[in-house]
C-alpha positions in Angstrom: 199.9 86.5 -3.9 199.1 82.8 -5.1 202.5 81.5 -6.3 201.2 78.2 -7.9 198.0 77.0 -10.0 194.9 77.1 -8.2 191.0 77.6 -8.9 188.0 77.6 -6.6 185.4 75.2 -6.3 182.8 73.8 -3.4 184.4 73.1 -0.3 183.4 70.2 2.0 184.7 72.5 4.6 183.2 75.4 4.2 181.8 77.2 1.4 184.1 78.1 -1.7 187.4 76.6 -0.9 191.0 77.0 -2.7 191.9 73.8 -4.7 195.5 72.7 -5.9 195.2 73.1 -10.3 198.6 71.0 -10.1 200.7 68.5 -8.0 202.7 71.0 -5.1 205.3 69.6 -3.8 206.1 69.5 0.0 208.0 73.1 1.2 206.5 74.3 -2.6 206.0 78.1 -1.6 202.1 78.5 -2.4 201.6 82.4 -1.2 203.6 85.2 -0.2 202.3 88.6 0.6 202.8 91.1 -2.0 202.1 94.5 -1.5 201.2 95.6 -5.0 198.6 92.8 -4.9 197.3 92.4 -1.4 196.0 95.5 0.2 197.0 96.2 4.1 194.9 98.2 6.4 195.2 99.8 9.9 192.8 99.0 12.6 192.0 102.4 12.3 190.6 102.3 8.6 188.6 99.7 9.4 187.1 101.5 12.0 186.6 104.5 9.4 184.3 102.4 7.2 180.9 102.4 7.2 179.0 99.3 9.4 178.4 97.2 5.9 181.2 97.9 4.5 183.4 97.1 7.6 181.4 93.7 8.3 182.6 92.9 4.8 185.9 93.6 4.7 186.4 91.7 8.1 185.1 88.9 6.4 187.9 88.6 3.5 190.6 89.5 6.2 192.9 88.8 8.7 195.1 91.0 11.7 198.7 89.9 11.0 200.3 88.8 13.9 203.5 90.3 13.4 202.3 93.4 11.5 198.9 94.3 13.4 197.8 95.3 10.2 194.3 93.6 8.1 195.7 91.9 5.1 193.0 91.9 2.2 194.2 88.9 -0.1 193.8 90.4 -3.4 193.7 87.3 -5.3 191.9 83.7 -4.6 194.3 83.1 -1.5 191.1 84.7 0.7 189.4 81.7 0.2 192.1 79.2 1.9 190.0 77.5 4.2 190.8 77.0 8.1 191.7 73.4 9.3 193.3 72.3 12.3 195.4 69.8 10.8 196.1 71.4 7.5 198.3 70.9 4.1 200.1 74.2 4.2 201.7 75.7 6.6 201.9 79.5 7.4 205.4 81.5 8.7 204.7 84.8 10.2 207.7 87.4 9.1 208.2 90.9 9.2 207.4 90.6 5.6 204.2 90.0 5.9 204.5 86.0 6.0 204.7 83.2 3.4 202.7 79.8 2.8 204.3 76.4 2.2 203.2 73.1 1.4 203.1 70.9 4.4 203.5 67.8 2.6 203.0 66.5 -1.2 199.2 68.0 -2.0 197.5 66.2 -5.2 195.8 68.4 -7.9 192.3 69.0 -7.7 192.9 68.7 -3.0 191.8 71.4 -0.9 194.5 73.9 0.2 194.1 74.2 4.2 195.9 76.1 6.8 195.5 76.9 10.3 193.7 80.4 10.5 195.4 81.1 14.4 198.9 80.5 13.2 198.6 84.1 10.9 195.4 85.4 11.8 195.8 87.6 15.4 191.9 88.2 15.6 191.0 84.2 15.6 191.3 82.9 19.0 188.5 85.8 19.6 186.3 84.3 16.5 186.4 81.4 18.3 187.5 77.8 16.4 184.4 76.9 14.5 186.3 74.2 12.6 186.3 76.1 9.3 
């Protein structure tokens, strides 16, 4: 769950991209997984869906590292766009993991992190760059 201001506008990265709607302070906690909010899935409901509907979910999710589970951002955080040297930084936990600022982000900047620090399934994706 977002835990500060944000809105969605083009990205130059990819795309829609997640943009700061206020100054966030460095070590500002920006997301956090909440279960009533963000919707987890086995590998095995994934597999259950039908072809459409599975290409689509994969595209709004991620395999926790930690968890093994799909994590289905139910707010605006699924549009956090990957780079490699990004402005938030993301700690795996047994909770499900939480986003921080890396440093002081301005309002109206992109919010970036680094898709293979969370996401188990992205080495295989391959690094596009977004």
């Amino acid at each position: 769950m977002l835990l500060v201001k944000t809105h969605l506008d083009k990205s130059r990265i990819h795309g829609i991209g997640l943009f700061a709607s206020e100054p966030i302070r460095k070590g500002t906690v920006i997301w956090r997984l909440d279960r009533a909010i963000d919707v987890q899935l086995t590998p095995a409901q994934i597999e259950a869906l039908a072809p459409p509907a599975r290409a689509q979910i994969r595209k709004y999710t991620y395999r926790d590292r930690i968890l093994g589970t799909y994590v289905l951002c139910g707010d605006d955080a699924r549009f956090f766009n990957h780079d490699r040297e990004p402005n938030c930084l993301d700690l795996p936990d047994a909770n499900g993991g939480t986003t921080v600022a890396a440093r002081d982000i301005g309002e109206g900047e992109e919010l970036t992190c680094d898709y293979a620090t969370f996401d188990a399934d992205h080495a295989q994706h391959g690094d596009k760059g977004f």
